[in-house]
C-alpha distance (Angstrom), angle and dihedral (degrees) to the residues before:
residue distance angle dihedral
X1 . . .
X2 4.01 . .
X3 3.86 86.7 .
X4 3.61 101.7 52.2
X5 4.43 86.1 45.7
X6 3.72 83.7 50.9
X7 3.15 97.6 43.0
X8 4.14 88.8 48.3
X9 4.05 90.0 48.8
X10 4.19 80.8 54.5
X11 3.74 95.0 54.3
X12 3.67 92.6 41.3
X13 3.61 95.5 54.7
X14 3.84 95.1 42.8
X15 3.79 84.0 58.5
X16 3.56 95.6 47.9
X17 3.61 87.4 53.9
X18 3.87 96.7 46.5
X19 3.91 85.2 55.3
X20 3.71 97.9 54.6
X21 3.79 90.7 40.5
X22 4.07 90.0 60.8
X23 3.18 123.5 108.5
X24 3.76 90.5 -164.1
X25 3.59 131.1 24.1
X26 3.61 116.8 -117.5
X27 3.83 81.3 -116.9
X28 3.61 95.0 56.1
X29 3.99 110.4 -96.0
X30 3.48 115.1 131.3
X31 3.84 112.9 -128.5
X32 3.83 103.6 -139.3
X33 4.07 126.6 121.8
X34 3.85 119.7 -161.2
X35 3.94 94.0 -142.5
X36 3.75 95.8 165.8
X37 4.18 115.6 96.8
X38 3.63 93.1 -155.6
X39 4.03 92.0 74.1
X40 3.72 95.4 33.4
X41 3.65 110.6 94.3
X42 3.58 115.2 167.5
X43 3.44 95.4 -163.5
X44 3.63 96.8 59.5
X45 3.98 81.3 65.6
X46 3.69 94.4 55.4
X47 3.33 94.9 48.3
X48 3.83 92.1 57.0
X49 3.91 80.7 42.5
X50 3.72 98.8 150.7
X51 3.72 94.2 59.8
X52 3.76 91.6 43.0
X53 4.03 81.5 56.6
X54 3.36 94.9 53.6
X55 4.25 102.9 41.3
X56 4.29 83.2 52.3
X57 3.48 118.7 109.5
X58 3.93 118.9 -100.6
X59 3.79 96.6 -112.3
X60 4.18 87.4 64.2
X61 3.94 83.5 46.3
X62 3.74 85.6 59.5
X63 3.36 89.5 40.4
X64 3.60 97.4 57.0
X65 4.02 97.9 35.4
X66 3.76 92.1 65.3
X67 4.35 91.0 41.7
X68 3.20 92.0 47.8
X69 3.66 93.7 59.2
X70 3.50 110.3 25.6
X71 3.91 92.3 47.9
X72 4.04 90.7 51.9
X73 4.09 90.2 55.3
X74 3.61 89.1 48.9
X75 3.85 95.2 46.5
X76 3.63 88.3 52.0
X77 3.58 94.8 38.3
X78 3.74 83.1 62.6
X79 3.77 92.4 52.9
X80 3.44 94.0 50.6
X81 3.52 96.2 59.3
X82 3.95 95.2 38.8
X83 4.18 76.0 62.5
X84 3.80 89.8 47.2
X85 3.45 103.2 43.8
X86 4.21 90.1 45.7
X87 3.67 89.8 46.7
X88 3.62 98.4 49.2
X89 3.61 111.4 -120.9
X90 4.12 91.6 122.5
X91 4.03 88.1 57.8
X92 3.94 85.8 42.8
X93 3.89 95.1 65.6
X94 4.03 89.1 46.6
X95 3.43 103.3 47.4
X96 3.73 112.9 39.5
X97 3.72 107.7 -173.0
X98 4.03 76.9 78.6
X99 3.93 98.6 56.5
X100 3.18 88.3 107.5
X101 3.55 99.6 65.4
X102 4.23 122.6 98.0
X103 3.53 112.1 -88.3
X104 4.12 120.1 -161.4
X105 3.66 99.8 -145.1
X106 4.20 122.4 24.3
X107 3.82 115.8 -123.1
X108 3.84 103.9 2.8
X109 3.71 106.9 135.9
X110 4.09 105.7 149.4
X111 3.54 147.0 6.4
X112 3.60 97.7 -79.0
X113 3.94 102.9 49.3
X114 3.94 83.6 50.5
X115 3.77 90.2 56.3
X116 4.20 81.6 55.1
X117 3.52 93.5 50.6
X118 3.82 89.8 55.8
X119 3.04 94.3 41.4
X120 4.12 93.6 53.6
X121 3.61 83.2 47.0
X122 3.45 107.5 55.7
X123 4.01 93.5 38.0
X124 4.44 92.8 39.7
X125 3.63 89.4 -134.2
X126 3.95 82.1 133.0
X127 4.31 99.1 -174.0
X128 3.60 88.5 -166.0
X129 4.02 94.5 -121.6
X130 3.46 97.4 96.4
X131 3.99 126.5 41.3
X132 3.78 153.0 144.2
X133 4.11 120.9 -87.7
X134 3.82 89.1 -163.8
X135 3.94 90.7 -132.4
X136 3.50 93.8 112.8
X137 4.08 119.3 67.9
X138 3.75 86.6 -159.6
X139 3.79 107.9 62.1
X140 4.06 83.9 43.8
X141 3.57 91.4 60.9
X142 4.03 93.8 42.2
X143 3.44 83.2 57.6
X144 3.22 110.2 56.3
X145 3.93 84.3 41.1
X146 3.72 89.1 63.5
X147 3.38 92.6 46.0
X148 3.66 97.6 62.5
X149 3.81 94.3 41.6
X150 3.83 90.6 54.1
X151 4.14 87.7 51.5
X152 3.68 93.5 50.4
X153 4.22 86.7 46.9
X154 3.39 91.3 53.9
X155 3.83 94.3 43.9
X156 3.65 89.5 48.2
X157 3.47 98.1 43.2
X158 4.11 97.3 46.1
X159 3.80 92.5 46.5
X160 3.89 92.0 46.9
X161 3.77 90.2 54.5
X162 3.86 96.3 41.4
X163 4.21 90.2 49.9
X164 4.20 88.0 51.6
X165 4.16 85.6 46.1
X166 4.12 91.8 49.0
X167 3.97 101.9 42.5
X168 3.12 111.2 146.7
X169 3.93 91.5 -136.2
X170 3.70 80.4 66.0
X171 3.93 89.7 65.8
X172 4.09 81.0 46.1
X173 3.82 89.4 74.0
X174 3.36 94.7 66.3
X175 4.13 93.6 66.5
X176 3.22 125.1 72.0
X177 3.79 140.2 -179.3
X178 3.80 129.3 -145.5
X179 4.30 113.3 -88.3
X180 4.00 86.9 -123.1
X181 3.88 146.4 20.0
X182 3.20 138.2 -131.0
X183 4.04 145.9 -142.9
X184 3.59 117.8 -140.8
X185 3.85 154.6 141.3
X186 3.46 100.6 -93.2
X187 4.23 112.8 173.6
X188 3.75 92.2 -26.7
X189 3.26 100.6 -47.4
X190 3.68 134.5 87.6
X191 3.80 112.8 -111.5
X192 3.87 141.9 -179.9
X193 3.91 103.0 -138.3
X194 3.45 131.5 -175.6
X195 3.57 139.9 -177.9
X196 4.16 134.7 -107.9
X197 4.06 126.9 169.1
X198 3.71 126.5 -178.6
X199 3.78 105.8 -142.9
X200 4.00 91.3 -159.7
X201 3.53 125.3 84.7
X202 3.66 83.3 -141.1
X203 3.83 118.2 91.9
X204 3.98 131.9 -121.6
X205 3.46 100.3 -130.3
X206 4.14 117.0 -145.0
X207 3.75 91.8 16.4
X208 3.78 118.8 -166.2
X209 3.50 134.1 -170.2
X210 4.04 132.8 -165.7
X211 3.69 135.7 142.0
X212 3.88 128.6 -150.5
X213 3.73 120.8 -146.8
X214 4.04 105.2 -135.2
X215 4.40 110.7 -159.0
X216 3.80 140.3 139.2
X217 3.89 101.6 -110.2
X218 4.05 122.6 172.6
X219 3.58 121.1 -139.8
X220 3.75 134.3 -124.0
X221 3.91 80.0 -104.2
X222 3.65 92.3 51.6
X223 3.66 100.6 -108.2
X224 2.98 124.9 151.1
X225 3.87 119.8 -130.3
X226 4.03 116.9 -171.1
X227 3.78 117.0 -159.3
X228 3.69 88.4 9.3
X229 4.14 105.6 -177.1
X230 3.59 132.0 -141.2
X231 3.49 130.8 175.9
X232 3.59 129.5 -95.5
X233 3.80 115.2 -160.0
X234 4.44 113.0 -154.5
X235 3.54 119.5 -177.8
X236 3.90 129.4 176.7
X237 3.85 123.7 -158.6
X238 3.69 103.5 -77.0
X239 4.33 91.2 40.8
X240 4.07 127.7 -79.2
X241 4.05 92.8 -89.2
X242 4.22 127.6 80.4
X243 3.75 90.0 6.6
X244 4.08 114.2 -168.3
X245 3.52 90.2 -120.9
X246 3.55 104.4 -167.1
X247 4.10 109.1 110.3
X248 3.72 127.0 29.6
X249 3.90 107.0 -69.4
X250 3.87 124.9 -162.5
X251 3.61 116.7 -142.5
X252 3.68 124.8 -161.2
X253 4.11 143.2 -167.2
X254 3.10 121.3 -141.5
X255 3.64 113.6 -133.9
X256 4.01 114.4 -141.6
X257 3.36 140.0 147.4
X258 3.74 88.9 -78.4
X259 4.47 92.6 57.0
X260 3.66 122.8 82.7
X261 3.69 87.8 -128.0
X262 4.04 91.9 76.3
X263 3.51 90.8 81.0
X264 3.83 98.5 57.7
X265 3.49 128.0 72.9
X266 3.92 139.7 -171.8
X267 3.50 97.7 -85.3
X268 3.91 97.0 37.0
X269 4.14 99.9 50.0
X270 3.37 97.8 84.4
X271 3.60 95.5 55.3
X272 3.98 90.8 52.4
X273 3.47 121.7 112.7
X274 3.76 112.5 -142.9
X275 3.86 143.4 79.2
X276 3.92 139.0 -129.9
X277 3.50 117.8 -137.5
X278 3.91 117.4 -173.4
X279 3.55 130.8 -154.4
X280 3.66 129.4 -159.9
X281 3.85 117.7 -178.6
X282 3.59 125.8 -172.5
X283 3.91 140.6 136.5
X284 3.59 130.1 -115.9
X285 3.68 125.8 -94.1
X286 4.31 91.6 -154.7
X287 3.80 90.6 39.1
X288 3.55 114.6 22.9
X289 4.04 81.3 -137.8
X290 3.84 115.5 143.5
X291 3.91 110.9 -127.4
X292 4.02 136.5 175.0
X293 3.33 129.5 -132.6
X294 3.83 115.3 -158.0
X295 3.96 142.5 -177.5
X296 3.63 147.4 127.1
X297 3.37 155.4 -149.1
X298 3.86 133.1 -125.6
X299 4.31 119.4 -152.8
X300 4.19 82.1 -101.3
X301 3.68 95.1 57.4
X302 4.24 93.8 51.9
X303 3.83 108.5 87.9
X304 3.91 101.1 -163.0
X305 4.06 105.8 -162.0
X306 3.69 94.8 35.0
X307 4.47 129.4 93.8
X308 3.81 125.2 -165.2
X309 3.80 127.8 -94.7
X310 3.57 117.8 -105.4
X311 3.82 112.5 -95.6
X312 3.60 100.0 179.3
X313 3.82 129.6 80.3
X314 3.72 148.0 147.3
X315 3.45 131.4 -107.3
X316 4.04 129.9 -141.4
X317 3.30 96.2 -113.7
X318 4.06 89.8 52.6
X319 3.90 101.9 -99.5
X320 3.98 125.6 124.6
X321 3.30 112.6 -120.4
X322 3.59 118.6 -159.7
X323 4.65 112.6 -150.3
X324 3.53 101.3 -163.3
X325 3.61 97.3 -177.4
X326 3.66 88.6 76.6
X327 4.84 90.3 54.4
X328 3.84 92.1 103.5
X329 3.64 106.9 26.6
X330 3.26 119.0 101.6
X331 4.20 147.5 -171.3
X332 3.75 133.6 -132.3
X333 3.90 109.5 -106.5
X334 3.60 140.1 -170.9
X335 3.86 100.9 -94.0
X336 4.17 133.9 163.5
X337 3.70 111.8 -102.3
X338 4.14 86.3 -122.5
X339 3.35 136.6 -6.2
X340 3.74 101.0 -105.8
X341 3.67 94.1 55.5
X342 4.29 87.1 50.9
X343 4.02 86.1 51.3
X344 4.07 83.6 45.1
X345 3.95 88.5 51.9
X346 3.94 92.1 38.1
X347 4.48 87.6 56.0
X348 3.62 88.5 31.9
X349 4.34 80.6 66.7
X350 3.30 96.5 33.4
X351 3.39 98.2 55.9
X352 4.19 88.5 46.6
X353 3.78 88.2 48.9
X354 3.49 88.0 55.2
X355 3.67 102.6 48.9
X356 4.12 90.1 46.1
X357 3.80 85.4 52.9
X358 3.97 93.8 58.7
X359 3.85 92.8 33.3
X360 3.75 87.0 -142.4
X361 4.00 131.3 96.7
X362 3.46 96.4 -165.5
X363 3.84 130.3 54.4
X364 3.75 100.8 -156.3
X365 4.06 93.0 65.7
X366 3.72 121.7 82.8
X367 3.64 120.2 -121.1
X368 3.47 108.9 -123.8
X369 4.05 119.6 -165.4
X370 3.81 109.9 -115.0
X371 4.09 84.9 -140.5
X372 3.87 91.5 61.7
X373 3.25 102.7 44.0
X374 4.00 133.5 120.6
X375 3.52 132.5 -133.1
X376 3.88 108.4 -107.9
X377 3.57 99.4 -162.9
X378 4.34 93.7 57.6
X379 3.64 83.6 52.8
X380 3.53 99.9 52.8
X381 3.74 89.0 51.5
């Protein structure tokens, strides 16, 4: 019982340790942190302040919605009764041997029912109780003021709220990539695959898939480079550009001479120290928005020896059905320990292919057609 706790506590901090080791999140955030105050300029942020609105969380959208408003009817509920009180119309309702003196604005005798008239204003409800005379050139102008300033709120505010709802990372949710990879023979050739489904029934138009290959590497010059990239090439049947993105597709790499991978083998992955990130860039059908999908894949989460499950089938009554309970698992397969010994194998055949086409193993002899030929022994008597 103590063993399998400990052995839980093990697992549990080996995963906390893969997360904070990430570069980027198998759902796509990046993991970085500019800590240095040099580079950090807030101002460059409010400067680009409409972005920064949108890439906020919601709560500060909430935040902001109710500010924005309430705070303008109170500023202008203040200037209303700044033009009240220096007109007159407060000293009007307490001495009334002056009511018959011009007032600016009808029924506005304190702080709060000027806060209502602004309010009114700004919002046209308009309850009737408390109005303009139109004798005073001031409040006309501080009305048509507020007016504008309330259009441009609500023009701000509406088109803030309708950017956050259409993100295109929002569209981004909807794709997902298998939890693992795996390392197989895949049509002669030994590939890295890995999984991607659109859950839509909508298409990603233009799709486009790449990986990068994050690692510390040291140059000739001894420098060291962290997060060095190189590029990951995955292709699918029909190519890795304008996929028909309608059903789960697996895309593979093929590893060569040429792909960082040819250097590992099954028993040394583990103890690699890199990460795959994979890209997939498309634009939506609905929206015509361009989104990113992103995730990647630590040395752990690569099961070399192992293909996919089959995801795809058809129906009786002639429809493809698509079990997705079966994207990430995966079988054990018949695999090459490493890639150079499958390239050994794969000249190794070659080579034997070769010499069974010409029927001959060495060059220097002629080839003499069995057909044709004499008989050696009449000759020699």
């Amino acid at each position: 019982m103590f063993q399998f706790i400990r052995k839980q506590i093990h697992n549990h901090l080996v995963e906390r340790k893969i997360r904070r080791t990430r570069f980027v999140t198998k759902d796509g955030h990046c993991n970085i942190k500019f800590g240095t105050t040099e580079y950090h300029n807030h101002f460059a942020f409010l400067m680009d302040f409409w972005t920064t609105f949108v890439e906020i969380h919601w709560c500060f959208v909430i935040v902001l919605f109710a500010a924005a408003f309430t705070g303008s009817w109170f500023i202008f509920g203040l200037l209303w009764y700044s033009l009240a009180k220096n007109n007159g119309d407060l000293e009007v309702l307490q001495n009334s041997s002056e009511s018959q003196r011009i007032k600016c604005i009808e029924n506005i005798n304190s702080l709060t029912t000027a806060f209502l008239y602004s309010l009114e204003t700004q919002t046209t409800i308009g309850y009737g109780g408390r109005a303009l005379t139109g004798h005073c050139p001031g409040t006309v102008a501080l009305l048509i003021i507020q007016s504008l300033m309330g259009a441009i709120i609500n023009c701000f505010m509406c088109g803030l709220i309708l950017a956050k709802i259409s993100l295109p990372k929002r569209r981004a949710k909807t794709v997902t990539f298998s939890e693992t990879a795996v390392i197989c023979l895949w049509k002669g050739n030994l590939c890295l695959q890995i999984r991607v489904a659109n859950l839509r029934k909508t298409l990603l138009i233009g799709s486009h898939i790449y990986g990068k290959l994050l690692r510390t590497t040291i140059t000739p010059e001894g420098e060291t480079i962290i997060l060095d990239q190189v590029n990951i090439d995955f292709l699918v049947d029909a190519g890795k550009d304008n996929l028909f993105f309608v059903c789960p597709l697996t895309l593979y790499h093929v590893i060569d001479k040429s792909s960082p991978f040819s250097e590992m083998a099954a028993d040394t992955l583990q103890q690699q120290d890199f990460e795959l990130v994979v890209f997939l860039d498309g634009t939506a059908e609905s929206t015509s928005l361009s989104c990113q999908v992103r995730t990647s894949y630590l040395p752990q989460e690569i099961k070399w020896g192992y293909s996919f499950l089959p995801v795809i089938s058809r129906t009786k009554g002639g429809k493809y059905r698509v079990d997705l309970s079966n994207f990430s698992k995966t079988e054990p397969a018949a695999t090459p320990h490493c890639a150079c010994c499958f390239h050994n194998e794969h000249n190794k055949e070659l080579t034997l292919h070769q010499h069974v086409r010409e029927g001959i193993d060495n060059l220097g002899f002629d080839v003499i057609d069995l057909q044709d030929s004499v008989d050696v022994t009449e000759k020699g008597d």
